[in-house]
C-alpha positions as CSV (number, residue, x, y, z in Angstrom):
1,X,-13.8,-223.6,-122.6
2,X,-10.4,-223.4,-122.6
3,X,-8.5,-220.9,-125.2
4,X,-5.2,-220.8,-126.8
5,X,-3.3,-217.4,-127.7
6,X,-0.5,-217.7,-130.3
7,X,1.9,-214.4,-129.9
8,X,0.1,-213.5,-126.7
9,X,3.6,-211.5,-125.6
10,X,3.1,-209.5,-128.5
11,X,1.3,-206.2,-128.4
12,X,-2.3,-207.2,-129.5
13,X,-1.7,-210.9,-128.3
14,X,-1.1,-209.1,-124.8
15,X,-4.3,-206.8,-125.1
16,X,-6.4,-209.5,-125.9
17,X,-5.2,-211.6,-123.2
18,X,-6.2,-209.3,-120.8
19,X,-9.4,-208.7,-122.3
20,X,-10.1,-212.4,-122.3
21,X,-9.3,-213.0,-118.7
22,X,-11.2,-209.9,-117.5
23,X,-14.2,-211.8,-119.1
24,X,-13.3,-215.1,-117.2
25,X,-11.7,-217.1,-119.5
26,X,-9.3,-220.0,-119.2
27,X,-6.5,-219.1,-121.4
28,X,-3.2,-220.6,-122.6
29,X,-0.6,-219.3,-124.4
30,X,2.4,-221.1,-126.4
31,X,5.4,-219.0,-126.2
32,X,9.1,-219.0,-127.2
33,X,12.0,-220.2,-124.6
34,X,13.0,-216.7,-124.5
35,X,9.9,-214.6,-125.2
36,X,9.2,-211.4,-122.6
37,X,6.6,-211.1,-120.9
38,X,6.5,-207.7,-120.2
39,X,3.3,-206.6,-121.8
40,X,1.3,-209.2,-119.9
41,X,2.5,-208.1,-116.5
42,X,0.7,-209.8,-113.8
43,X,-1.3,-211.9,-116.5
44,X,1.5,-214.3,-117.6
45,X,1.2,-215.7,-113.7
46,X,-2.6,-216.2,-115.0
47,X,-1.9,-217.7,-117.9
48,X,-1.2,-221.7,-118.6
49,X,2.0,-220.9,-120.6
50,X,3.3,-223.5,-122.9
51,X,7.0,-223.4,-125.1
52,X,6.7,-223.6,-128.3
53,X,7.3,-222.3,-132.1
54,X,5.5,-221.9,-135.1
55,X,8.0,-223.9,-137.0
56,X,7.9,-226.6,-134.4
57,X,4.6,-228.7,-135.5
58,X,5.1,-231.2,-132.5
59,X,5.1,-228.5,-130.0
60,X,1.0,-226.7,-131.6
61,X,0.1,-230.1,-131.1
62,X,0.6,-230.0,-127.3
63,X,-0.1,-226.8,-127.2
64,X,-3.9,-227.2,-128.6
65,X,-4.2,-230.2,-126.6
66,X,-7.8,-229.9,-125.0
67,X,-8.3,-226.7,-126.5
68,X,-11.5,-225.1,-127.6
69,X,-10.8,-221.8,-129.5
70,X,-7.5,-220.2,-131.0
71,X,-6.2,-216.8,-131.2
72,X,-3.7,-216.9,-133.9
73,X,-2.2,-213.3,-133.4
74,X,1.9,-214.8,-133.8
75,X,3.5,-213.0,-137.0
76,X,6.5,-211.1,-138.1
77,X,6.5,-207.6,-139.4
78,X,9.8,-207.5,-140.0
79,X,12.6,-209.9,-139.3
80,X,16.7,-209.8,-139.2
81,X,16.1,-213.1,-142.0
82,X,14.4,-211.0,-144.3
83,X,12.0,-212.3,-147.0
84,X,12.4,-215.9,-146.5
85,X,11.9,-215.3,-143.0
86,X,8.6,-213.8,-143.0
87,X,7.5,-216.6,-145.2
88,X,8.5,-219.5,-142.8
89,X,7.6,-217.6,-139.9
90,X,4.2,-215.6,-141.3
91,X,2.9,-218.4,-144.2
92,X,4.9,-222.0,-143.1
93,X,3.5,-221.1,-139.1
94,X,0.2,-220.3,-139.9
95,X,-0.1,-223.7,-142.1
96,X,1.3,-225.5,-139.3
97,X,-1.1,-223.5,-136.5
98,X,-4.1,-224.6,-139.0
99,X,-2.6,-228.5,-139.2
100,X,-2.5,-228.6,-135.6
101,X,-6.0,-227.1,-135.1
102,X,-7.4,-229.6,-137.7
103,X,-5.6,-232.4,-135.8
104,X,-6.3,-231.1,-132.1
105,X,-10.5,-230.4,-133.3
106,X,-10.7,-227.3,-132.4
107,X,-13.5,-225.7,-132.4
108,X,-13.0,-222.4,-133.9
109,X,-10.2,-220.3,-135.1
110,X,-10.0,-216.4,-135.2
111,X,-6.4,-215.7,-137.6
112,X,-5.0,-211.8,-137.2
113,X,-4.0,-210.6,-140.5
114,X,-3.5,-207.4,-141.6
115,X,-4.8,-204.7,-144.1
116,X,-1.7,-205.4,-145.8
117,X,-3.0,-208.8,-147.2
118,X,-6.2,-206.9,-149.0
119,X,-5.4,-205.7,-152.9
120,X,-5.2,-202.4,-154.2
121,X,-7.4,-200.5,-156.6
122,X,-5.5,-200.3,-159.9
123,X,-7.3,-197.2,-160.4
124,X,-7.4,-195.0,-156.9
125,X,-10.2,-192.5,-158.4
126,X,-12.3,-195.4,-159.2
127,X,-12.6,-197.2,-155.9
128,X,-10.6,-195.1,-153.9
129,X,-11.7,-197.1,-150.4
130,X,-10.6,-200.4,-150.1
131,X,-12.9,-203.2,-148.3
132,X,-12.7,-206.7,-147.6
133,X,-13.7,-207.8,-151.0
134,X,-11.2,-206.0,-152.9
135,X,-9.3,-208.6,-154.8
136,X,-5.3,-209.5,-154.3
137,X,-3.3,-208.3,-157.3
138,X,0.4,-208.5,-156.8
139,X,2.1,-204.9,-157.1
140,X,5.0,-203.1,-156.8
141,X,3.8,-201.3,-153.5
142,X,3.4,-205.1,-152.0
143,X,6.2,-205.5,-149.3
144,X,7.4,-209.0,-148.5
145,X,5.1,-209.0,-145.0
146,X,2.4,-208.0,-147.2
147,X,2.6,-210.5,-149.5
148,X,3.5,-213.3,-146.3
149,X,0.3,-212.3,-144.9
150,X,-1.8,-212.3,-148.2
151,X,-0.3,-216.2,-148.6
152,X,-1.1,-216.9,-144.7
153,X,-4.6,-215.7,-145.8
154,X,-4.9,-218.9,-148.0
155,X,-3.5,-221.4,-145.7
156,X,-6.5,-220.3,-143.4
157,X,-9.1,-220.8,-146.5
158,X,-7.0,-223.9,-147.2
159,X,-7.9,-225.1,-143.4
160,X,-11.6,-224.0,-144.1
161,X,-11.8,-226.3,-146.7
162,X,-10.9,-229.1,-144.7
163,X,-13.4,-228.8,-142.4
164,X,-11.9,-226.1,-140.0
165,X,-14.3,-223.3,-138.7
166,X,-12.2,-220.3,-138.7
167,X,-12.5,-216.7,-139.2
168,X,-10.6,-213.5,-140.1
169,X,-9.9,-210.1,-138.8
170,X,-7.4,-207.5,-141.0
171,X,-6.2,-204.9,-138.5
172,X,-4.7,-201.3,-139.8
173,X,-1.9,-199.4,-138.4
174,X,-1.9,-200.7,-134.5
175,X,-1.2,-198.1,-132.0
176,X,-0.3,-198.6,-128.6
177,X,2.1,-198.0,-126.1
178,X,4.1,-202.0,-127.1
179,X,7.7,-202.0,-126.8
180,X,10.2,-199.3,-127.5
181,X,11.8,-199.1,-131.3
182,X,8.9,-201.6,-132.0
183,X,6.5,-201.5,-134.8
184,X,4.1,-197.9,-134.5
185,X,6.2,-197.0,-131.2
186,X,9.0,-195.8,-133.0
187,X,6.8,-193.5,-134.9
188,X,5.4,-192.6,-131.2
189,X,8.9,-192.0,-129.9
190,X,9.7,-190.1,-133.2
191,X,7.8,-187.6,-132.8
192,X,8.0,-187.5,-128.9
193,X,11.4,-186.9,-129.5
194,X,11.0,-184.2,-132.1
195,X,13.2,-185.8,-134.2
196,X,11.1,-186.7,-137.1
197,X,12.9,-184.5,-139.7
198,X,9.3,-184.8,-142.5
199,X,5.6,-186.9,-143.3
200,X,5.4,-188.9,-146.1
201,X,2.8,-187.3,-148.3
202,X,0.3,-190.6,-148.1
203,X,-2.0,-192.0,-145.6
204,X,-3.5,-194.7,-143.8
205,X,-5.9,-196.2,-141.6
206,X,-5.1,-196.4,-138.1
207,X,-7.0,-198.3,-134.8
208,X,-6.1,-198.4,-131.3
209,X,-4.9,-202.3,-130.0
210,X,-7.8,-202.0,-127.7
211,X,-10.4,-201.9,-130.0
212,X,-8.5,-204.9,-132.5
213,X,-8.6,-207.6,-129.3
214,X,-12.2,-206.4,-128.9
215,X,-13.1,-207.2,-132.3
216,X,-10.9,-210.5,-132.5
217,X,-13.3,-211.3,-129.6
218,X,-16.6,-210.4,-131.3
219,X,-15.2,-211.9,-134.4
220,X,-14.7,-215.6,-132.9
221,X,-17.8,-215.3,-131.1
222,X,-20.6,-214.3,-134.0
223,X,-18.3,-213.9,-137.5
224,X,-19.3,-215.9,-140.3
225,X,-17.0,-218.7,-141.3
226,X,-14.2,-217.7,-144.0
227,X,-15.5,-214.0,-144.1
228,X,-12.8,-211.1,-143.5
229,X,-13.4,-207.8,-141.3
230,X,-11.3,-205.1,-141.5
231,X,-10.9,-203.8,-138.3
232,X,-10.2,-200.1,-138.5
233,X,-11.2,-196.7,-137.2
234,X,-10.2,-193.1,-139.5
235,X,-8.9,-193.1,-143.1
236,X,-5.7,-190.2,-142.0
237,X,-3.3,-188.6,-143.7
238,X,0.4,-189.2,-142.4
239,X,0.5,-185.6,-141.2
240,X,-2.6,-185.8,-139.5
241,X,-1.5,-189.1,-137.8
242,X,1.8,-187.3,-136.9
243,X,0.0,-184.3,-135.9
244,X,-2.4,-185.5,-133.4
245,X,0.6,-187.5,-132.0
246,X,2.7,-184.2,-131.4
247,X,-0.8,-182.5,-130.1
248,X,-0.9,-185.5,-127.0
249,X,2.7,-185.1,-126.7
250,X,2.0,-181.4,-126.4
251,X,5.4,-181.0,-129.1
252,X,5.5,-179.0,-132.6
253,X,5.2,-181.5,-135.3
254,X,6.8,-181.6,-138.8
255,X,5.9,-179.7,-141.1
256,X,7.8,-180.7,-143.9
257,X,6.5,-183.3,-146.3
258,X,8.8,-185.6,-148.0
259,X,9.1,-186.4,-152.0
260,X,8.5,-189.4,-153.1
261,X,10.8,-189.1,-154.8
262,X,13.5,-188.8,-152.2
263,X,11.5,-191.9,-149.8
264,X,12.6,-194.0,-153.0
265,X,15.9,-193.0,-152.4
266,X,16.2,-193.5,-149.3
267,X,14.4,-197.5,-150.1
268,X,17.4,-198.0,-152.2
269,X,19.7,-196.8,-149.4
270,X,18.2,-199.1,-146.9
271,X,18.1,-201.8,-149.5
272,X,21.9,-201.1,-150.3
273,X,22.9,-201.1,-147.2
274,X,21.3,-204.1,-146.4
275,X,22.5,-206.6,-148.8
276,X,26.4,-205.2,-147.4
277,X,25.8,-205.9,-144.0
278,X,23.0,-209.1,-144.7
279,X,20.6,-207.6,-142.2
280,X,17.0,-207.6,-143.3
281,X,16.4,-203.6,-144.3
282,X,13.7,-201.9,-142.0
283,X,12.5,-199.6,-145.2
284,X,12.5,-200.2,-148.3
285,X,11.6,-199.4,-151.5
286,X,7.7,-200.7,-151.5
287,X,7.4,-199.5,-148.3
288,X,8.2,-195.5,-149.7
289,X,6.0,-195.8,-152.6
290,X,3.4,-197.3,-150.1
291,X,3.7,-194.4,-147.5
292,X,3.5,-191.7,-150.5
293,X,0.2,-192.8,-151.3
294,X,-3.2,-192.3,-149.6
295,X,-5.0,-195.5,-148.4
296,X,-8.7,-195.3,-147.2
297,X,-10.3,-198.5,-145.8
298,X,-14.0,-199.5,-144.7
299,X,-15.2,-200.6,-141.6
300,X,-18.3,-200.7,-142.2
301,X,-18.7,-204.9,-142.4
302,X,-17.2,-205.1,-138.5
303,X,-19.5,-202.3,-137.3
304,X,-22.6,-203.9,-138.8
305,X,-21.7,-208.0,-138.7
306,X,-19.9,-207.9,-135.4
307,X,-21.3,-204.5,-133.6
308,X,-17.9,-203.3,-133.0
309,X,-17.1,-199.4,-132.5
310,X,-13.8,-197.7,-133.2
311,X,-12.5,-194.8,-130.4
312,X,-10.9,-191.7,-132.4
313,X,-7.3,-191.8,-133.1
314,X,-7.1,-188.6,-131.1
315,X,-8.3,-190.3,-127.8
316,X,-5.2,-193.4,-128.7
317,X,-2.8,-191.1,-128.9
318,X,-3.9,-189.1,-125.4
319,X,-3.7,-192.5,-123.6
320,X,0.0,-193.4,-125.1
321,X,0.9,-190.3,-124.0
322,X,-0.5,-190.5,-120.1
323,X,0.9,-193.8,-120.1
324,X,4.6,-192.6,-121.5
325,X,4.6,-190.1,-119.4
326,X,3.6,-191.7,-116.3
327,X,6.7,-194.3,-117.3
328,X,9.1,-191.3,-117.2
């Protein structure tokens, strides 16, 4: 059965690449003209490796030519286009990945979203863990890729209800070694660098990449049509996420936690600064009030539906650190 990867350069298109080879698989992967292949090392020479785009329909056709199964792991978390274009990248791609998967017959889709696209408890102390049932309700804390990946959600139920067989998967915070000044590296190289001047006073879940490809795995393999899973290992406050960083990195970390007050601020900085210089801002103010407060999420449906197991944050951040360091 041959399987098609969508963002495979990426860092948990790259990690589940490798997984799938190392199982045997015959895997291809659609690509940009100008996409690096860095993270895939010696498995882009193993790879059938198509060009293509998300906003290019013609070229997912050929791309799911003969295909089986599709990985569609291809999304923005930020963009220099800003708003408009996460939504033609996040929502518009992911309705043209699902046309060309209803077109090409394949068999089964697994789409990567993100812990971003589930609601929020109006009231924290009520339900203060979030799970995969908890229902959408636009908010002020929503950033635009939240919201692009909420709405890349429906295109996916959309496909379901024309007949496609296709499952989902909702990451939280990815860590990994990826790409320098990209996505949770730069908190990495933050607070490798002991520059990191504070911690927001919120919290999150965080998962290593390994354990997200795994899941993606068991999820195409034995998840139930149209269902989510949250794929996730410890609810974490940001100073214990910082902290067991700095232990690895055997560095001090902050101590210092910052207002939320003065993360607002600093949104509408960003923001300000932004619409001078029509750059896409890289915080904002959804983002501070996001950061400031805790998140808990549940696992609980991938560990019992798909048998998946989630390594301690405190072993991810050991092997970003021997792999840093050994790059050094």
């Amino acid at each position: 059965m041959k399987t098609l990867v969508t963002g495979a350069t990426g860092l948990i298109g790259s990690t589940l690449t490798h997984q799938l080879l190392a199982d045997g698989a015959t895997v291809r992967i659609v690509h940009r003209p100008r996409s690096s292949f860095d993270l895939l090392g010696d498995a882009a020479d193993r790879v059938e490796r198509m060009v293509g785009d998300l906003l290019d329909p013609r070229s997912l056709y050929r791309a799911m030519d003969g295909v089986h199964r599709v990985y569609h792991a291809a999304a923005l978390i930020e963009a220099e286009g800003g708003t408009e274009q996460l939504r033609r990248v996040n929502v518009d791609g992911t309705a043209n990945v699902i046309n060309a998967a209803l077109r090409a017959g394949v068999q089964r889709l697994t789409h990567v979203s993100s812990i971003a696209a589930l609601g929020h408890p109006e009231d924290a102390a009520a339900a203060p863990v979030i799970d995969e049932t908890s229902p959408w309700r636009p908010s002020t804390d929503d950033s635009a890729y939240a919201r692009s990946k909420y709405n890349a959600e429906l295109e996916v139920h959309r496909g379901i209800a024309e007949g496609l067989d296709a499952v989902l998967v909702n990451p939280s915070l990815v860590f990994g070694t990826g790409r320098p000044s990209t996505n949770t590296r730069r908190i990495v190289d933050a607070v490798r660098s002991g520059w990191m001047p504070g911690v927001p006073a919120g919290g999150t879940n965080v998962v290593d990449v390994n354990d997200v490809a795994t899941g993606l795995r068991r999820a195409m393999a034995q998840g139930t049509t149209g269902e989510r899973y949250i794929l996730g290992s410890e609810n974490l406050s940001w100073h214990e996420i910082v902290g067991t960083l700095a232990a690895a990195f055997g560095v001090e970390p902050p101590t210092r936690t910052i207002p939320p007050s003065l993360l607002t601020t600093a949104g509408w900085v960003a923001e300000g600064a932004a619409w001078l210089t029509g750059r896409a801002p890289r915080f904002s103010r959804a983002l501070a009030r996001s950061a400031s407060r805790p998140r808990r999420y549940d696992n609980q449906k991938a560990v019992d539906a798909l048998g998946c197991s989630f390594r301690p944050f405190s072993e991810t951040a050991c092997r970003i650190a021997r792999d840093l360091d050994a790059a050094t």
